[in-house]
C-alpha positions as CSV (number, residue, x, y, z in Angstrom):
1,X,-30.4,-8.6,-71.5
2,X,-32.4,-9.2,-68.6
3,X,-30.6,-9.5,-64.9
4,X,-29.4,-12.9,-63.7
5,X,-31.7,-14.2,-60.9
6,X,-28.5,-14.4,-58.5
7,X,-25.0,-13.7,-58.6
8,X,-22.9,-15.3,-56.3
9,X,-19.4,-13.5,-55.6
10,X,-16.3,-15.4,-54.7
11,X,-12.8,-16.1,-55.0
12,X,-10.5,-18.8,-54.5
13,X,-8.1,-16.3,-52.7
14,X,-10.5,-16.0,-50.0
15,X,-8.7,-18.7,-48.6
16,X,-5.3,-17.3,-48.3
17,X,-6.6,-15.6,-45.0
18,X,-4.9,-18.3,-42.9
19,X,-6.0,-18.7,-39.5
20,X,-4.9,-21.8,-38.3
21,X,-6.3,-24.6,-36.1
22,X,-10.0,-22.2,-35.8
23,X,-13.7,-22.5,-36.7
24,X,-13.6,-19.7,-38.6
25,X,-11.5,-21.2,-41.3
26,X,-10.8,-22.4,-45.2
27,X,-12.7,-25.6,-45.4
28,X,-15.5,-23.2,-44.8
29,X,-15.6,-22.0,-48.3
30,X,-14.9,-25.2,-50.1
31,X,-17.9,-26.6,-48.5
32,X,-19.7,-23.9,-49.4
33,X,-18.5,-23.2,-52.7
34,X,-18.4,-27.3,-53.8
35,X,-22.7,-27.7,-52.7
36,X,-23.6,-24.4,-54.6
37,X,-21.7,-25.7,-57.8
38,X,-23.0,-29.0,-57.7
39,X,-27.0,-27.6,-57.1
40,X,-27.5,-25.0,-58.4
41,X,-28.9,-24.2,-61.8
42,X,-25.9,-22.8,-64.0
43,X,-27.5,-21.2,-66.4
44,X,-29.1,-19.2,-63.5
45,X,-25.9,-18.1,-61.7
46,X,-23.6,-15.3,-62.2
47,X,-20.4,-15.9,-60.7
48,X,-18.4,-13.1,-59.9
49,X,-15.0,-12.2,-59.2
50,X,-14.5,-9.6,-56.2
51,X,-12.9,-6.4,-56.1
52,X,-10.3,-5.0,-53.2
53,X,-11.9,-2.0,-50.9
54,X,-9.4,1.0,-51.4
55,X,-8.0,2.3,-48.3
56,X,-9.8,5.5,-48.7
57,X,-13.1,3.4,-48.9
58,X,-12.6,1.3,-46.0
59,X,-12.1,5.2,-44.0
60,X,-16.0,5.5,-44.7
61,X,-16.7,3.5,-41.9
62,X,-13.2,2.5,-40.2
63,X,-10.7,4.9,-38.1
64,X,-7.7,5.0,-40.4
65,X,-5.7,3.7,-37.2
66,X,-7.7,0.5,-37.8
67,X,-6.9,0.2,-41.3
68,X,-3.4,1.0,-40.7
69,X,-2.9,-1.6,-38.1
70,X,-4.2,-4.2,-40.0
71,X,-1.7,-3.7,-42.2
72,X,1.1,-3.6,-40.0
73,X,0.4,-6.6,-38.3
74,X,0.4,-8.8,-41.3
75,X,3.5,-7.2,-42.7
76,X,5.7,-8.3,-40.1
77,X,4.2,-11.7,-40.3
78,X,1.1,-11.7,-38.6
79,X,-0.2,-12.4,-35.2
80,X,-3.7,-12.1,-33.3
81,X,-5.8,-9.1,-32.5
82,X,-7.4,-10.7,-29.6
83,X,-7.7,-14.8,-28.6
84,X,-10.3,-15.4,-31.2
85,X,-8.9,-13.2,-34.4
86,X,-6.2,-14.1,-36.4
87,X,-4.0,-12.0,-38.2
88,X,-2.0,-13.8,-41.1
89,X,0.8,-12.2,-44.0
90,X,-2.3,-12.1,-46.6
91,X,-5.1,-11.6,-44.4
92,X,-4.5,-7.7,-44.7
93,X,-4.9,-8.1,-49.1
94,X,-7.4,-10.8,-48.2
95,X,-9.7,-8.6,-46.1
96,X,-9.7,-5.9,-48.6
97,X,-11.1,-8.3,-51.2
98,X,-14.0,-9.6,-48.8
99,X,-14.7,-6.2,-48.2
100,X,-14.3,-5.6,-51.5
101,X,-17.0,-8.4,-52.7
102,X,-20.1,-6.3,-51.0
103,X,-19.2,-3.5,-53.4
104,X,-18.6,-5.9,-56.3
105,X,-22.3,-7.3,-55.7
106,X,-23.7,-3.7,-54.9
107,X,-22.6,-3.0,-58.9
108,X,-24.0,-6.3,-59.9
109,X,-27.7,-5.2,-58.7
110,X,-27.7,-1.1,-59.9
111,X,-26.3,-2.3,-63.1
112,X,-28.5,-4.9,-63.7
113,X,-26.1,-7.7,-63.7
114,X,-28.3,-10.2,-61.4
115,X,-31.3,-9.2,-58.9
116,X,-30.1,-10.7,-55.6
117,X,-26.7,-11.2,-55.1
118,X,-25.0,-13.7,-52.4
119,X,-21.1,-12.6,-50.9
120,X,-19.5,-15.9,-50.2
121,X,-16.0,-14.4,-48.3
122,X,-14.0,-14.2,-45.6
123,X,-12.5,-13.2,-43.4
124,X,-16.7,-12.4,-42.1
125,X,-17.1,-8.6,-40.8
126,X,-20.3,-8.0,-38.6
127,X,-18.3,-7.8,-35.7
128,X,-15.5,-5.1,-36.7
129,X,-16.1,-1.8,-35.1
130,X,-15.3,1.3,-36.3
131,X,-11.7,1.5,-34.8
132,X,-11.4,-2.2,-33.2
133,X,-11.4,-5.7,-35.0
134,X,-12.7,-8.7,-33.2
135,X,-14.7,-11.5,-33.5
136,X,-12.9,-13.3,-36.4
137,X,-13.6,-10.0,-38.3
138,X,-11.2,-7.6,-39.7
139,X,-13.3,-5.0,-41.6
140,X,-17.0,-4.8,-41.9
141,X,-17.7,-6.0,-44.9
142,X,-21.9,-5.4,-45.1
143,X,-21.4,-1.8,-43.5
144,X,-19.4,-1.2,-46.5
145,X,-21.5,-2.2,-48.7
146,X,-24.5,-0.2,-47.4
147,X,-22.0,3.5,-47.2
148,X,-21.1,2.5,-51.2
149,X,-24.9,2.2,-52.0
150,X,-25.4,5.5,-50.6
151,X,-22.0,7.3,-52.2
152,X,-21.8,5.4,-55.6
153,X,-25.7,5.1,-56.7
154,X,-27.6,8.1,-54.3
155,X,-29.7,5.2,-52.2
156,X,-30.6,7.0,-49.3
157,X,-32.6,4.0,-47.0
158,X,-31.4,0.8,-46.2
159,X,-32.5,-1.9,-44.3
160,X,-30.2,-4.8,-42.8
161,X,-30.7,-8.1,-41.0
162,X,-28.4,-10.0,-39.1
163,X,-30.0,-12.8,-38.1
164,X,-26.3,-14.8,-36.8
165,X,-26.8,-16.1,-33.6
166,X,-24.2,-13.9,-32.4
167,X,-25.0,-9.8,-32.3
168,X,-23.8,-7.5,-35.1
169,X,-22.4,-5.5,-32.3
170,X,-19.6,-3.5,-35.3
171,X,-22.5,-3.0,-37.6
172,X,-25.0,-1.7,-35.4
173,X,-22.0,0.9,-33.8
174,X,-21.4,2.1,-37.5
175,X,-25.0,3.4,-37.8
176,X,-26.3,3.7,-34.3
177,X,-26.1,7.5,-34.8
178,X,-27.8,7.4,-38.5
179,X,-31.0,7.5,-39.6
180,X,-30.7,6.5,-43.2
181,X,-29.4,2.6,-42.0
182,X,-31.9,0.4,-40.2
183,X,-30.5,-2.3,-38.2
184,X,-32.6,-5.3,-37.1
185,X,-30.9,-8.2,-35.2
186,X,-31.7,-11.3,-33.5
187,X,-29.5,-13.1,-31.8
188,X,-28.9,-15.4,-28.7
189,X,-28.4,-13.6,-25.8
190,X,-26.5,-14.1,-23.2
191,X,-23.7,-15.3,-25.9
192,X,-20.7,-13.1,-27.3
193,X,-20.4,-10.5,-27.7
194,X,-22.4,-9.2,-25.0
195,X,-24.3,-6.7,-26.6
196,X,-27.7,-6.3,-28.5
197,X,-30.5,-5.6,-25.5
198,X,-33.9,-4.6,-26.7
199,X,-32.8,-0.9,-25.2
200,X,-29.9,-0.5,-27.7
201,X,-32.4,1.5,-30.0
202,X,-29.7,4.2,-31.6
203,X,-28.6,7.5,-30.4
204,X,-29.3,11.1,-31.5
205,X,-30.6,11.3,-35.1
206,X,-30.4,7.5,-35.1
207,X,-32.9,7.5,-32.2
208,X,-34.8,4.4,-33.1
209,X,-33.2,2.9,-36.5
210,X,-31.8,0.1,-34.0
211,X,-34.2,-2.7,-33.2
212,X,-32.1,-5.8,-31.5
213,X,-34.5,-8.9,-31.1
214,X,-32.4,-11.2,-28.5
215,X,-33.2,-14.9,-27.9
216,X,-32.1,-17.3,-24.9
217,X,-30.4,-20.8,-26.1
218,X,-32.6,-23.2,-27.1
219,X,-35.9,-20.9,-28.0
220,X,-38.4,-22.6,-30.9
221,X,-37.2,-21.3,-33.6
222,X,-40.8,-20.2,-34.9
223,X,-41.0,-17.7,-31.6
224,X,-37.9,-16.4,-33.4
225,X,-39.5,-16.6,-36.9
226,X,-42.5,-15.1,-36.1
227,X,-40.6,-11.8,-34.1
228,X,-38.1,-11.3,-37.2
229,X,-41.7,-11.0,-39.5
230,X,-43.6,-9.1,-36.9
231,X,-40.5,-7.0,-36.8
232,X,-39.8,-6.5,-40.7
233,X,-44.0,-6.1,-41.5
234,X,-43.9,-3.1,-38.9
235,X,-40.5,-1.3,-40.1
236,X,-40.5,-2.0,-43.8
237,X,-43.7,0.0,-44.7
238,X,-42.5,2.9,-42.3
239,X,-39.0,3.2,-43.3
240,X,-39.7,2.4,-46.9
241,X,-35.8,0.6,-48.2
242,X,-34.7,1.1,-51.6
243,X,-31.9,-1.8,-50.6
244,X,-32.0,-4.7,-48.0
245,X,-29.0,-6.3,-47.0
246,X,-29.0,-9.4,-44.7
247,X,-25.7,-10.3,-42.4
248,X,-26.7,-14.3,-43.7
249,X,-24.9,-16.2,-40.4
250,X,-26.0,-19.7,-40.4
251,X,-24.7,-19.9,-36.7
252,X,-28.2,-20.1,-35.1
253,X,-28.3,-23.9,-36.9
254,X,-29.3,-26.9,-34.0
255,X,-25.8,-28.4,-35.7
256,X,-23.9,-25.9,-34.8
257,X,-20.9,-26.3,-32.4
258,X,-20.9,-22.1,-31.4
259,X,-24.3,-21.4,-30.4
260,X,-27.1,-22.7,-28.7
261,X,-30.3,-22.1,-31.5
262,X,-32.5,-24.8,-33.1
263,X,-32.4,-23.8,-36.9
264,X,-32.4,-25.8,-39.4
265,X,-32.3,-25.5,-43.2
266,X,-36.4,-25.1,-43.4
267,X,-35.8,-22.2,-40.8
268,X,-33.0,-20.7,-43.3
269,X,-35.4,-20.5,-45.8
270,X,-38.2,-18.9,-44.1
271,X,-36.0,-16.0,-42.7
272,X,-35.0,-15.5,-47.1
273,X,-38.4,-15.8,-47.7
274,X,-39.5,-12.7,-45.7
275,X,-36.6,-10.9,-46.7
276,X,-37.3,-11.6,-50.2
277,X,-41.1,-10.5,-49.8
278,X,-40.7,-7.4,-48.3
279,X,-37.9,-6.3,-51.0
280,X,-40.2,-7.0,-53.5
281,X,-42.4,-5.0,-51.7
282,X,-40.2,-1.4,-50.9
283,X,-36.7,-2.3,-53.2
284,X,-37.6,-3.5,-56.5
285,X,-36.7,-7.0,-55.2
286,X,-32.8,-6.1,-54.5
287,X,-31.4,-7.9,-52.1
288,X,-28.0,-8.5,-50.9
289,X,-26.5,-11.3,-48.7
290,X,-23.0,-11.4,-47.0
291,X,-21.8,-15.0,-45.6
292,X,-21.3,-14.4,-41.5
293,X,-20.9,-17.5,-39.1
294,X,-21.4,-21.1,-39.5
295,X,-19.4,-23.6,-38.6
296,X,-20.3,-27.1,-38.7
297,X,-19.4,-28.2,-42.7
298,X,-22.0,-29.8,-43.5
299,X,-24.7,-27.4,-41.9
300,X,-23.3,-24.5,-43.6
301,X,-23.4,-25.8,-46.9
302,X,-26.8,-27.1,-46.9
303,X,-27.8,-23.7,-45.3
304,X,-26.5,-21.5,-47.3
305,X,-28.0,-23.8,-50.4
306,X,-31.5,-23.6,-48.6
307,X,-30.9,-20.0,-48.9
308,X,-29.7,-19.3,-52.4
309,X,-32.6,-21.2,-53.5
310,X,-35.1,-19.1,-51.7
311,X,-33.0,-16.3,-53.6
312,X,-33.7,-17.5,-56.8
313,X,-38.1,-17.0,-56.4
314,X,-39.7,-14.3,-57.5
């Protein structure tokens, strides 16, 4: 039976993670989740069901104090971690699950369930640092995914784009010391969380497996195009992938009320397109997507559509 062209991988519960009066927040998914249902082929979509991330799994990447804090916090009823991230009684069980959908769509490509593979969950995770959540993030859900790769099916390079307006500042500190995870971001800068200067290039063995590509508000979005493919056309045939991941933020949109980027839905589909190409190119086409920002409704839909459709090509 040959592979789905995409799975998507959700769950209803993903809303449970309550946070309140907050852009980050459930309406997110519904919009989501209602566009893709109504547009997309059916007969070409694999929906799947997540998994949770054990608590011996989420130690690959996360100080155990992290984990265990998390935990506490929404057993006595929740709270916040900082001003920006919230901490409800399910958001512990939730952000296990979204966690636990990167590892869910990692089996779904290396067994040949579906070829590409879109995460749709939440709470998001670029930001979450080894021993510190922030940044509407609890646990990093894409630098999971890429340490289960390596453990559960023997990949040993893999490439991930962020390309939210806003720096993968947890992701990039997970790997900034290892040389079998390329990170390549673009991002606004100056915008939280402060971080992700062309300089930030990895330390020790990871010497260079860092490339941050930062943009001030309101840069044409083809200057930011054309770096991202400059960028990618230069790495991918050195670094040679066997999996690319992308940290899918649809922050950067011109609708977008927490950023200061022109993208639109054309743009969207341009930055899949490249990703898609050079997969096809050094990973027998596998690519993996995880849902970051985005938070005007309407915007994120139609983005994330735009981007699920450029999933489906060859």
């Amino acid at each position: 039976m040959l592979p789905a062209p995409l799975c998507v991988v959700y769950s209803d519960r993903c809303k449970e993670h309550d946070t309140g009066r907050h852009p980050e927040n459930a309406h997110r998914m519904d919009a989501i989740i209602h566009l893709l249902k109504k547009s997309l082929p059916p007969e070409s979509v694999l929906w799947k069901e997540p998994r949770h991330a054990a608590g011996e799994e989420l130690a690959w990447i996360h100080e155990k104090s992290l984990i265990q804090s998390i935990k506490d916090l929404a057993e006595t009823g929740g709270g916040s971690v900082d001003p920006d991230t919230v901490v409800s009684p399910a958001s512990f069980e939730i952000a296990c699950l979204s966690a636990g959908a990167g590892l869910a769509g990692v089996d779904a490509i290396f067994n040949r369930e579906a070829r590409r593979v879109f995460i749709v969950s939440r709470p998001p995770g670029h930001h979450s640092m080894p021993s510190v959540a922030m940044g509407f993030c609890l646990f990093n859900n894409i630098a999971l995914a890429a340490r289960y790769a390596q453990k559960q099916y023997g990949i040993e390079r893999i490439l991930i784009l962020d390309w939210d307006i806003h720096h993968g500042n947890g992701t990039q500190a997970v790997f900034y010391e290892d040389p079998t995870v390329f990170f390549i971001s673009t991002h606004q800068h100056p915008l939280y969380p402060g971080t992700g200067f062309p300089h930030e290039t990895g330390k020790g063995q990871g010497k260079g497996f860092t490339r941050n590509l930062p943009f001030p508000p309101y840069t044409d979005p083809e200057i930011i195009l054309e770096a991202v493919q400059e960028t990618l056309d230069e790495v991918v045939p050195r670094f040679k992938p066997e999996l690319l991941l992308i940290s899918a933020g649809f922050d950067g949109h011109r609708e977008d009320p927490l950023g200061n980027w022109r993208l639109e839905e054309k743009h969207y589909t341009a930055l899949t397109d490249m990703a898609r190409a050079q997969a096809n190119r050094s990973c027998e086409g596998r690519v993996l997507s995880f849902l970051e920002g985005g938070y005007n409704l309407t915007a994120l839909a139609d983005s994330c559509l735009a981007h699920c459709q450029a999933l489906f090509k060859k």
